[in-house]
C-alpha positions, 0 to 999 in steps of 0.5 A: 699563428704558427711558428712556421705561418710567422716565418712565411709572413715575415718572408713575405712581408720583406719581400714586398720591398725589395727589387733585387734579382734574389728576392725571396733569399735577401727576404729571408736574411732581413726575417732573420736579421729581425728575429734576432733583435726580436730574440735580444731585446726580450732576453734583454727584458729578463730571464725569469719572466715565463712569459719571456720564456715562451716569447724566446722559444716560439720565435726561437721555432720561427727562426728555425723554420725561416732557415727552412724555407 
């Protein structure tokens, strides 16, 4: 999956549980909102780890392209 297919799912996925007149932008924030728990808590893990690394820079990417959308 693509950095840009994970925002669009994430977008989606909050969007189905809200009834607010702003939908897709409260959907957006709470995708953001969980990208950076998701971005603390694998910093968090270790710094070191490679695979960390890659798990930071891709959602680092998903954040970057939530914020685009």
């Amino acid at each position: 999956m693509t950095p840009k297919e994970k925002a669009t799912q994430l977008i989606y996925s909050f969007e189905a549980f809200t009834d607010r007149d702003n939908e897709y932008e409260f959907a957006k924030q709470c995708a953001l909102i969980a990208v950076d728990e998701i971005i603390d808590l694998n910093l968090g893990l270790s710094n070191c780890d490679e695979n960390n690394w890659d798990v930071e820079k891709f959602y680092q990417e998903v954040k970057r392209e939530i914020e685009n959308l």
